[in-house]
C-alpha positions as CSV (number, residue, x, y, z in Angstrom):
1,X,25.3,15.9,-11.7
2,X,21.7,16.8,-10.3
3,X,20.7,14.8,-7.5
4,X,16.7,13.5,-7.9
5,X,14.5,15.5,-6.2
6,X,12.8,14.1,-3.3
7,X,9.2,14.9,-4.4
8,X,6.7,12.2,-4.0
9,X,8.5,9.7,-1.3
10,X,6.0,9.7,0.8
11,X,3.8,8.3,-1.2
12,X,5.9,5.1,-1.3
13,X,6.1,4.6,2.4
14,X,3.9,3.0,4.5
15,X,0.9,4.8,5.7
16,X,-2.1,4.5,7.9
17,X,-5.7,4.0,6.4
18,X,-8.9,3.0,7.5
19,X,-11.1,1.1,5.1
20,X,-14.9,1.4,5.4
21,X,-16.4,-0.4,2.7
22,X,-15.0,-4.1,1.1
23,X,-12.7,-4.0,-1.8
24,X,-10.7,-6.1,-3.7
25,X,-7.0,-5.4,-3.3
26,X,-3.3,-6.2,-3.6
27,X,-2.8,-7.4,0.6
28,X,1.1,-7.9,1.3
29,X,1.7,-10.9,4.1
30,X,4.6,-12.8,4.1
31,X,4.0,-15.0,1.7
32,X,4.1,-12.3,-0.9
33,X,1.4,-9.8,-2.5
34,X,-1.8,-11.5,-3.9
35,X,-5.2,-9.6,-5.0
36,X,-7.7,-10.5,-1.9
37,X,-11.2,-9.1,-0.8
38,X,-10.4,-6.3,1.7
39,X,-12.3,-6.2,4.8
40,X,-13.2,-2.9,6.7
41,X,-10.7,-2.2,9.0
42,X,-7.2,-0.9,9.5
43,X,-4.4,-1.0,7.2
44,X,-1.0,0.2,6.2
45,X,-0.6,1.3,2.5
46,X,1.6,2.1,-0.3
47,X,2.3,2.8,-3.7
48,X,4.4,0.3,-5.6
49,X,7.0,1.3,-7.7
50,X,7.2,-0.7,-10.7
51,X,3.6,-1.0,-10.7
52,X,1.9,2.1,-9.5
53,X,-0.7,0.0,-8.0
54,X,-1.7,0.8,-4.3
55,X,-0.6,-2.3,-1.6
56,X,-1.8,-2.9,1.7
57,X,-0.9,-4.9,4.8
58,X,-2.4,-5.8,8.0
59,X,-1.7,-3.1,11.1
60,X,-1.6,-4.4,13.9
């Protein structure tokens, strides 16, 4: 059986961006993922998998 190939992973891990302008966004915080106004600044983000949509959360 053919394993899946391990193309696009990266794009579901957590990764550093910067965010210059304000945008509304999916934030993650421990409370779970809610659409928010995202402030310039730093972030960690992700694609999610059964949505597609990009996630961020708080670096720190």
């Amino acid at each position: 059986m053919d394993e899946p190939s391990n193309a696009g992973l990266d794009e579901y891990d957590w990764q550093p961006c910067s965010l210059i302008f304000p945008r509304i966004g999916k934030l993650m915080n421990r409370q779970g993922v809610h659409t928010r106004l995202l402030l310039p600044g730093s972030y960690f983000v992700r694609r999610s998998r059964s949505r597609g949509d990009r996630i961020y959360r708080v670096a720190r």
